[in-house]
C-alpha positions in Angstrom: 0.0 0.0 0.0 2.8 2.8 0.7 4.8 1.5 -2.0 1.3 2.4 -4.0 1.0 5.9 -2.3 4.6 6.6 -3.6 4.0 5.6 -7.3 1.0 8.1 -7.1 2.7 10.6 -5.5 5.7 10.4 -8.4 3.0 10.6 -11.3 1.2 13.8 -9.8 3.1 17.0 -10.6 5.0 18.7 -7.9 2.9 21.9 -7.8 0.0 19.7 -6.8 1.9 17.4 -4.3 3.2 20.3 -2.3 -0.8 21.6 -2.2 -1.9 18.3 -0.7 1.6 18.2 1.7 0.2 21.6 3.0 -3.3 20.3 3.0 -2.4 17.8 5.1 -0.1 19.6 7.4 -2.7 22.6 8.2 -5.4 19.6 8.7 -2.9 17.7 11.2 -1.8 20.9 13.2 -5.7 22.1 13.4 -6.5 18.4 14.8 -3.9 19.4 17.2 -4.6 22.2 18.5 -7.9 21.1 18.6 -7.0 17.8 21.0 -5.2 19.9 23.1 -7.8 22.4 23.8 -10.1 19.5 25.3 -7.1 18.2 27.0 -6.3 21.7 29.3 
């Protein structure tokens, strides 16, 4: 499966990949901020 994931990540162009690495990022910081909140 993440030998999959890396094939598709090779055929998409780079301008795209970086979109959905910052996608991703914001998404995972927001989840963590957001688990933190309910934590303290």
């Amino acid at each position: 499966m993440l030998v999959n994931i890396n094939i598709q990540i090779w055929k998409v162009e780079p301008q795209k990949l970086i979109q959905i690495f910052v996608l991703q990022l914001s998404r995972f910081v927001c989840e963590g901020i957001h688990s933190t909140a309910i934590i303290s």
